[in-house]
Each structure stands twice: as C-alpha cells, then as structure tokens.
N, C-alpha and C positions, 0 to 999 in steps of 0.2 A: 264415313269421313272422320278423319281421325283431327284431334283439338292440338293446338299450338299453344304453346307457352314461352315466354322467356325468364329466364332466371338465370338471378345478376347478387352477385356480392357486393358488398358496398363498403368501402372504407372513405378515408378522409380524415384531415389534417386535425388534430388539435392542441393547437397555437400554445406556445410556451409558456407558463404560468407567470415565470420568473425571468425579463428579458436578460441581465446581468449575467448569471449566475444559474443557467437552467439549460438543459437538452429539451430539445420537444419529443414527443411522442406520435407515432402517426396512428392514431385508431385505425384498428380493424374489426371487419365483421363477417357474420353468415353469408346463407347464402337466401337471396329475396326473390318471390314467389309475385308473380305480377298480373298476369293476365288469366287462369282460370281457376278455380276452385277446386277442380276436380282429385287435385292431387297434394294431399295434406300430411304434416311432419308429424309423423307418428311417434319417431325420439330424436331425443337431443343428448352427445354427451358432449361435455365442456371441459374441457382442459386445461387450465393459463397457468404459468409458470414464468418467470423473467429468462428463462431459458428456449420455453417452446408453445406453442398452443395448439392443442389437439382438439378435431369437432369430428365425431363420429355420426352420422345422422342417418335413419330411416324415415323415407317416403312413403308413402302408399298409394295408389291411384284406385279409389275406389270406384268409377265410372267403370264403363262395361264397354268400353274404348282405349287405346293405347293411346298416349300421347306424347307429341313428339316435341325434343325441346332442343335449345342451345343454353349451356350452361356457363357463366361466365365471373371471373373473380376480378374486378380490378384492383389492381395495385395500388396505391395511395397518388395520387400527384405529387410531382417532386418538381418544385420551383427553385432556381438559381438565385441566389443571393448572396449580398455581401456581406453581410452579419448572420448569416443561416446558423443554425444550431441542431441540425436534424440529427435524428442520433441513429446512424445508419453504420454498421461494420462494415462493411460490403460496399464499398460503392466503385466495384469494377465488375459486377457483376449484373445484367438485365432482371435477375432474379434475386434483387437485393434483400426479399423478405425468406430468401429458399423455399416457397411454395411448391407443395405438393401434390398430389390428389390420385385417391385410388375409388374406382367407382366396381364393385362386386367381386370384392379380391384381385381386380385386374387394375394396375397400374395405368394412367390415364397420361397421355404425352399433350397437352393442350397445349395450341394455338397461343401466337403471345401476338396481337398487336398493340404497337407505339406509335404515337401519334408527338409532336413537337408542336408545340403554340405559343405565341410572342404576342406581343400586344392582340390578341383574337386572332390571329394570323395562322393557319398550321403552314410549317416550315419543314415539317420533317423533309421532301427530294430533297430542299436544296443541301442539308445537313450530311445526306446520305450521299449526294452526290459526289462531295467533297472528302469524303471517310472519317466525320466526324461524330465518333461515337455521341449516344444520344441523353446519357446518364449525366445530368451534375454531378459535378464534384464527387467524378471522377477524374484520375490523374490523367488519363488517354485524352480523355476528352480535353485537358488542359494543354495538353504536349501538340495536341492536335492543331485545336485553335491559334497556339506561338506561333505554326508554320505556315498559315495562310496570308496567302500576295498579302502586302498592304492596303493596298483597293478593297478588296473585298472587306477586311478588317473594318474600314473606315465607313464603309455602307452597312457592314452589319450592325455596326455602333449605331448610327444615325438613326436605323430601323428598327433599336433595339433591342435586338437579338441577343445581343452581348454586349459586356460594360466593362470598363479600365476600372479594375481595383486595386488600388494604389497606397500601402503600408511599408512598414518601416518594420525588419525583423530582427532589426540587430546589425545587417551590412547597407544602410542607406535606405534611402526610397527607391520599392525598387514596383514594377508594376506589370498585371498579370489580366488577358483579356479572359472575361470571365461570365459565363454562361446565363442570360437574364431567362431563358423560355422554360417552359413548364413542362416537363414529361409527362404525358399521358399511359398509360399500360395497362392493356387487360389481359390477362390467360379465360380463355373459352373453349369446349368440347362442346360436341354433339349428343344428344344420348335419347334415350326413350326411356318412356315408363309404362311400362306393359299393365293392361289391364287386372285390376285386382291381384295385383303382384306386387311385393314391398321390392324398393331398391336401395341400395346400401350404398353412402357417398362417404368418404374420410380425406381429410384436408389436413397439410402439416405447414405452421412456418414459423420462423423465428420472430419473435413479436420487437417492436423498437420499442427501448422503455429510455422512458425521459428521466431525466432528475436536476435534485439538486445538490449545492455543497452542505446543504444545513437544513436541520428542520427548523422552513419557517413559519408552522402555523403557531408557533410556543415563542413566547418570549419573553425569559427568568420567573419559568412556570406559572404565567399567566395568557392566556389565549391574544394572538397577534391579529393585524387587522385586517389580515385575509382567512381568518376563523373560519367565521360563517359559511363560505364558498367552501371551502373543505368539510363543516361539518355537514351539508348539502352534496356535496359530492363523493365523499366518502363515508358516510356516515360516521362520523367520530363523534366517541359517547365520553362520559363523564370518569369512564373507567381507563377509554386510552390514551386522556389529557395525563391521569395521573402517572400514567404509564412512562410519555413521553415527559412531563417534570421530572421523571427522578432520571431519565437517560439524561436528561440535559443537565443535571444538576451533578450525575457521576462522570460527566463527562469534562467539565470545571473543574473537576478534581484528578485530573487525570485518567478517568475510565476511557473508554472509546467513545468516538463521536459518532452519532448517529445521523444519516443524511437519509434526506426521501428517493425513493422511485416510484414511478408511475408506470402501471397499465392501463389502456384502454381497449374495452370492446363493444362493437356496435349491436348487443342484445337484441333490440327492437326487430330488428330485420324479420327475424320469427314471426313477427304477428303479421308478415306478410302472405303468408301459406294459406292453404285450405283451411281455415279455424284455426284451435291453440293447438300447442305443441302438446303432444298425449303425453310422452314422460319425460320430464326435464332433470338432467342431475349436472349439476356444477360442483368443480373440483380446483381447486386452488393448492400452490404448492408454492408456500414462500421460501424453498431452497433449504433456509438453515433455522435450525433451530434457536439462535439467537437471535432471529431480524424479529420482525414486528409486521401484522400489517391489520387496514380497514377499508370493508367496502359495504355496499351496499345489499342483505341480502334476508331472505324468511326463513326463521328455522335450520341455520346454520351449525352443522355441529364437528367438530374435532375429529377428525379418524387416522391420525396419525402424530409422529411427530411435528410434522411442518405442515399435514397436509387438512383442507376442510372441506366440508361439502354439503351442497344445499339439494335437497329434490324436490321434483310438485308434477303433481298429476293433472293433464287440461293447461298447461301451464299459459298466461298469458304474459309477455313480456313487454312493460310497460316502460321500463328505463333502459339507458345503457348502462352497462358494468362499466364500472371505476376504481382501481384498485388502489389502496398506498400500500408499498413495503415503507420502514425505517427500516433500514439497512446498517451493521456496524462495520467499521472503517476497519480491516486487518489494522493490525497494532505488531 
C-alpha cells in the first residue's frame, strides 16, 4: 500500500510597516511537508535577490514504499482595497509572482486554481459568468466592472463584493466601482517519490519587495521609535546603526538618499519535512555594491561583491527570513 502525503507552500501577507509612505510586501515561502515522515529534505538551496528567489531542493524518501503526493504552491491572497499598497508589477497577469517549477530537469506545467471570496462568500461563477477577470487591481478587471447593467452594480455593492471609490485626480470627483473580494490562487502538480530514490524540485519567482521613502529606523543619528521591531526583525547591530548615521548625515549634505526595502520569506516551513533540513546554504544578493542590507542569520560570510551566504548541516529552521536593503536613490 503505498502512503499519501500532501505538500503545500505557504505564503501570506505582511502588513505594511509604514501606512503613509510604504509598499507592502507579500511573504513567500517553501514548500510544507504535512502528513507523513517518510520523506525528508535532504537539501536546501536559498536564493533571494529583490530581483528573483531561487529554491533548489532535494527529497528523499527513505521508506521502502513509493509515495504518492500532490504538490501545491499558493499564491499570497490578494485583497481589494481602497488605500492598498501592494507592491505587485503585474497585476494583469494570474501569475503575478511568475512562478515556476521544474521537478527532475522536467519542466512542470501546474494546475492553477482561483477561488474569489467576499464577506466569507466564494463568488468566483458568478464573476466568471460575467467575464470578469479575477485579479485586483487589475485594469481589465476595472474596465470590466464599468460595464455591468446597473442592477447588478447596485447588488454587488449591497453584498459587498465591490465598493464606489470615489477621488479627486486633478479633473473633479470622479468615481470608480472597485473590487472589495479576495483572490485566492494555488498552482498544484501531482508527483511521486519513489522509494529510496532522491527527487529533485526548483521553483522560480519574482519576490514583491515593500519599501519606503526613507530610512526610518534613524533619526539624526539616533535610533527611531520603531528601533526595537527592526532590531528583532532584522537584526541590526551597533555597527549598521553607524552605518546608517553617516548615509543619513551624507545625505543632508547632499549625498544620496538612502530608502529601505524589504524581503520576506517564510523559512520555517522546513521544519515541516521528515526531521531537519540535512544541508542548508542561504545566498543573498543585494544587487549593488552600494546598497546596504541586514537580516537575521549564523555564521554569515561575504563571497562576493554584493553577495553572502550562510550554511548548516541538520539545519533546523526556527525563524522566518527578514531582509532589509538601504537602497541609494540614482542621483
């Protein structure tokens, strides 16, 4: 009798540091190991970049049975809002993070379903019925929604599906029926993992990175009063306070101004697998040689220009990754 398993990726929202003056960031993560043991992650390779995130990973099924799985990645939830600030390039596209996945050098075409949900409601037929795309904030989905009877308008308002947002851009007040439900999306394959035989999975996507206009854990080189959170979340030490004093202090004088970005990824999921992760190596690549960044990490060392990398053997992953870049402004 051969064992079943399901394995599911996990991502999920987190919330804008800075409501004013900030993009949000949507965490992402691996991929989570949930119902049997039998099959544990022999490696991990880590890749994060504000450009790309690359996860190379080996399985192993050490039982002396095949096991058979569904493998599944969801997409972040994507909620409609009037002050939103997600920080999404793409939002005409169902694959707004470009996700990819190659399972033993073979290219993997995965399943995508969407689901649409309003006050707990799933909505998606009626949406579909209608031909309105399912993505916030996107333009189709906006050009869409304008051309529906008025009736229907007026009940999907009532049943909050959708809301009147109503701004001033420069030619009057003018007003736009606008998407309140929450998109759901997972990509899922089928696969197996043969007996005492490793399998090889690699996942590509474009990560959303938040930010702000300003660094503002500093302020006129003395630590601001959301420090603490940052030095807990990023670990920032006593070395890239001073770091950050003299960018903000060359930047009053005319140097460049340094703004933050933010990565997130959901680490932890690892410790869902068959025991620890057997080799773990994390690789960061802050782009340019003049940014700046901090996150949390052991034995951390330089192997490039821009680039760092931590390893551990047994690895057990206890946090998520939190990244900051300081980023400097073209000039």
């Amino acid at each position: 009798m051969r064992g079943r398993m399901l394995i599911v990726g996990l991502l999920a929202f987190a919330p804008p540091a800075f409501a004013n003056d900030s993009m949000a960031e949507l965490k992402t993560g691996g991929l989570i190991y949930v119902q049997t043991s039998d099959v544990a992650m022999a490696e991990e390779q880590l890749y994060i970049s504000r450009d790309e995130v690359r996860v190379d990973y080996v399985f192993k099924n050490a039982s002396d049975k095949d096991v058979e799985s569904v493998i599944a990645f969801p997409m972040p939830d994507i909620t409609g809002s009037m002050d939103s600030d997600i920080a999404l390039e793409n939002t005409d596209s169902d694959n707004f993070l470009g996700f990819s996945v190659v399972q033993d050098s073979r290219q993997i075409k995965p399943e995508l379903q969407q689901r649409v949900l309003a006050a707990g409601i799933d909505r998606t037929d009626e949406l579909v019925a209608r031909n309105i795309p399912l993505l916030p904030y996107s333009d189709r989905t906006l050009a869409a929604l304008k051309a529906l009877p008025e009736d229907v308008k007026a009940a999907w308002i009532a049943e909050g599906l959708v809301f009147v947002n109503r701004y001033d851009a420069g030619k009057g007040w003018q007003e736009d029926l606008t998407p309140a439900w929450t998109l759901r999306s997972v990509y899922w394959w089928k696969t197996k993992f043969p007996a005492g035989k490793p399998v090889r999975v690699s996942h590509r996507y474009k990560p959303s990175v938040g930010g702000t206009v300003a660094m503002t854990f500093i302020d006129q080189g003395k630590p601001a009063t959301n420090y603490k959170d940052y030095a807990d979340r990023y670990c920032i030490d006593t070395a890239f306070m001073k770091t950050a004093a003299k960018l903000e202090a060359a930047a009053g004088k005319g140097g460049p101004n340094y703004t933050e970005q933010w990565v997130s990824y959901i680490l932890t999921t690892g410790a869902n697998w068959g025991g620890s992760i057997g080799k773990f190596k994390l690789t960061i690549d802050k782009g340019r040689e003049k940014d700046y960044l901090s996150f949390c990490g052991n034995g951390v060392k330089k192997i490039g220009p821009t680039t760092f990398e931590m390893t551990a053997d047994d690895f057990y992953p206890e946090k998520d990754l939190n990244i900051l870049f300081l980023t400097a402004a073209d000039q």
